[in-house]
N, C-alpha and C positions, 0 to 999 in steps of 0.2 A: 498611466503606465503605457509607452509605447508598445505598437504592435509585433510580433513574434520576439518576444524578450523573454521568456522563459523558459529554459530547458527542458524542466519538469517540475509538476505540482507533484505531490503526496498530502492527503487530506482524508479527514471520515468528517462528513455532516451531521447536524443534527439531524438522523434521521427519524422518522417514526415520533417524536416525541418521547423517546426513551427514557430520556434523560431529562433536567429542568436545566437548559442552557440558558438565563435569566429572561427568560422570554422569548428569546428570538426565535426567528424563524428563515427558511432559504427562498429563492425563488429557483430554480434547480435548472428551469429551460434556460434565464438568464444568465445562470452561473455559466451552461454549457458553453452558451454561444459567446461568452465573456472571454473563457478559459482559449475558446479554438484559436479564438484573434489575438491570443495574448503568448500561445506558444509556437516557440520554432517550429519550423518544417521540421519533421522525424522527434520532436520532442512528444512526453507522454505526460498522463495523468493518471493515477495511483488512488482509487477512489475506494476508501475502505466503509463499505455499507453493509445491513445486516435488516432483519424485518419481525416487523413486531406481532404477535399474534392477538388480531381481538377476537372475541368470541366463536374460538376455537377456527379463527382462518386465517391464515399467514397471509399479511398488508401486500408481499411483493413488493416491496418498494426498492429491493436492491435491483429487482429486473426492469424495471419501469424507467431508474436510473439509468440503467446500460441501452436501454434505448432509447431514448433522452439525448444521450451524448453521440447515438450514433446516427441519429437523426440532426444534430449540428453537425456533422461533416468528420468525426472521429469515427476512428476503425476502434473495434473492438480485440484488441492484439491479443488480450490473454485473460481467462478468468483463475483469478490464484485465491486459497483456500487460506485463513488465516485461521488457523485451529490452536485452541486456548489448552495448554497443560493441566491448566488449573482453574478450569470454569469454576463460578458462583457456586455450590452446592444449593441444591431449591428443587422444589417437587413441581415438574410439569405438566402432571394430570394423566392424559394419553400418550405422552409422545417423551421421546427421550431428551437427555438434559442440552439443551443446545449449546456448540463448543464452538461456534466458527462464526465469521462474518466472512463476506467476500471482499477480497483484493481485485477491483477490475482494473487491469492497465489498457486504457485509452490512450489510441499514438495519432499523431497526426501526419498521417501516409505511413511509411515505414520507419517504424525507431532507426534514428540516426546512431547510437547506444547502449550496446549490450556486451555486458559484463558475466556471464552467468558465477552463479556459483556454482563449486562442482564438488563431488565427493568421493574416494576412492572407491572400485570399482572392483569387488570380490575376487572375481574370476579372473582378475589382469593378466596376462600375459598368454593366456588359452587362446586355442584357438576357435574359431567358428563352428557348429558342425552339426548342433541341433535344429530341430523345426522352429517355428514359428507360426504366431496367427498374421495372417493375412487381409486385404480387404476383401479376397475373394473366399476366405473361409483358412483352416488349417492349411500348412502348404510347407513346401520342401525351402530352405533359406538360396533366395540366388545365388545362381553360379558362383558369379563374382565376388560373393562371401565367405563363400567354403573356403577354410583354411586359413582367413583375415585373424590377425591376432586383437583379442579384446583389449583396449583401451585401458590405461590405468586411474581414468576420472571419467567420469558420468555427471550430467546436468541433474540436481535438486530437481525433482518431483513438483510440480505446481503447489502444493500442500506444505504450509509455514509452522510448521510449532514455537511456539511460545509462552512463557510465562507471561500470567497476568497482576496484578494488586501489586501489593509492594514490591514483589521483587523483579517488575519490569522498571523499575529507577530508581537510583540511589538517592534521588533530591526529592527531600520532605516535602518542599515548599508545593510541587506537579501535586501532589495529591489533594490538593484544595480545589482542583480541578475535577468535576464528575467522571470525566472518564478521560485518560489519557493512552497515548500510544507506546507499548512498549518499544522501549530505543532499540534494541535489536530488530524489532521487524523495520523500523526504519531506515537503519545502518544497513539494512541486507537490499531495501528496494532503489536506496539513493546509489552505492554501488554496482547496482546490476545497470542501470540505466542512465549513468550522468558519467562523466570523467573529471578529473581537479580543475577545481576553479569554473567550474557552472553553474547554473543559477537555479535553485534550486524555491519553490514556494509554496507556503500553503497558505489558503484563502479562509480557513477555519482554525489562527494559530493555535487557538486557547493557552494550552501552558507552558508552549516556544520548545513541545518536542522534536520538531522536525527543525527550525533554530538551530536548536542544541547542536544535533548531529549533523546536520549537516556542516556548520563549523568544525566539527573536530575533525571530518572527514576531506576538510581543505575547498570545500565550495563555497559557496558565495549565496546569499540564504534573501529571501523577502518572504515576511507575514503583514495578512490581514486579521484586524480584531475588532470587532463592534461591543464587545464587554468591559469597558472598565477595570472590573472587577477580575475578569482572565487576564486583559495585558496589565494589571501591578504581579499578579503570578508569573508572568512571562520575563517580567522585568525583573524581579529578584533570582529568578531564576540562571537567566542569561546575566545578570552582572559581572559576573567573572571572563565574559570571554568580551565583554563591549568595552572599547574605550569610557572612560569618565563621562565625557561630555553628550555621548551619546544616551536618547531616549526614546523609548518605542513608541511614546505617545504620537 
């Protein structure tokens, strides 16, 4: 793969051993420094990790990661919260049911793009007039505020809700796969950060989630697979949108 070729990764590793990804295992420093020389200036990487608890102490390995990557020469742009609708029900002892992994988007220098998504904005058309907190504590809203009229769309919150199990994809075939990404939170991160026809990859395809959508979303897609067994999932999967001739082996 030639050097700054990709716009943006989106990916979750095997972290932790969570899961039995047929053995394998990452080298995570090599990924980093793999990933920085493989994407564009202002392009990012979308690294969805989460950490396992052994004997009542959480592994860290989602923070261990974000310095990992920022120690290869990525900035750490933004940490975003993938929070599950419909976590696993299961009894976790001391501590409540965990519903979330992290989204870290790792850019290199400043993202070249950003799309946010936005949501209507209650109070639209009001104007300015109440206080606010401050960095120096409670405080009066600037001059130049007073009387601003409030905006009819505001940026999403860092914080992703999602449906998880079956009803994060309509295709049977993804669920032979341990753990897959729901396509909305994919659709929501290749949007905020790519434009049509970018290149879009992820280095952990397993079952050609990020594939999927990113085709239907008009870019331009590469996966890696060292499973076998994940890319014929990825391939039945994707057949509908590949030429005939084409094989992801």
């Amino acid at each position: 793969m030639p050097d700054e070729l990709i716009d943006m990764t989106i990916t979750s590793p095997p972290y932790d051993d969570l899961r039995d990804y047929n053995g394998y295992h990452f080298p995570v420093e090599k990924i980093a420094g793999s990933l920085l020389r493989k994407t564009k200036p202002g392009g990012v990487v979308i690294w969805v990790v989460a950490d396992r608890t052994v004997d009542g102490d959480e592994t860290l390995t989602s923070f261990r990661h974000a310095l990992i990557f920022q120690e290869a020469g990525f900035k750490v742009h933004d940490t975003m919260i993938y929070a599950k609708n419909n976590p696993i029900p299961s009894d976790c002892g001391k501590r409540y049911r965990q519903a979330f992994e992290y989204m870290f988007c790792f850019s290199k220098g400043s993202p070249k793009t950003f799309n946010p998504i936005t949501e209507p904005t209650k109070s639209a058309g009001t104007k300015i007039k109440a206080f606010r907190i401050t960095e120096r504590g409670r405080g009066n809203v600037p001059d130049e505020d007073i009387g601003r009229q409030i905006k009819s769309e505001r940026k999403l919150s860092n914080i992703f809700y999602y449906n998880v199990g079956t009803s994060s994809s309509v295709d049977k075939v993804a669920f032979q796969h341990p753990a897959i990404f729901p396509e909305k939170l994919v659709e929501d991160q290749i949007r905020t950060w790519t434009g049509s026809g970018e290149l879009v990859y992820d280095c952990f395809m397993g079952s050609g989630t990020t594939a999927k959508v990113a085709h239907q979303l008009g870019r331009r897609w590469l996966g890696s697979e060292v499973s076998r067994d994940y890319i014929q999932i990825a391939e039945q999967r994707l057949a509908k949108y590949l030429p005939q001739s084409v094989s992801l082996a």
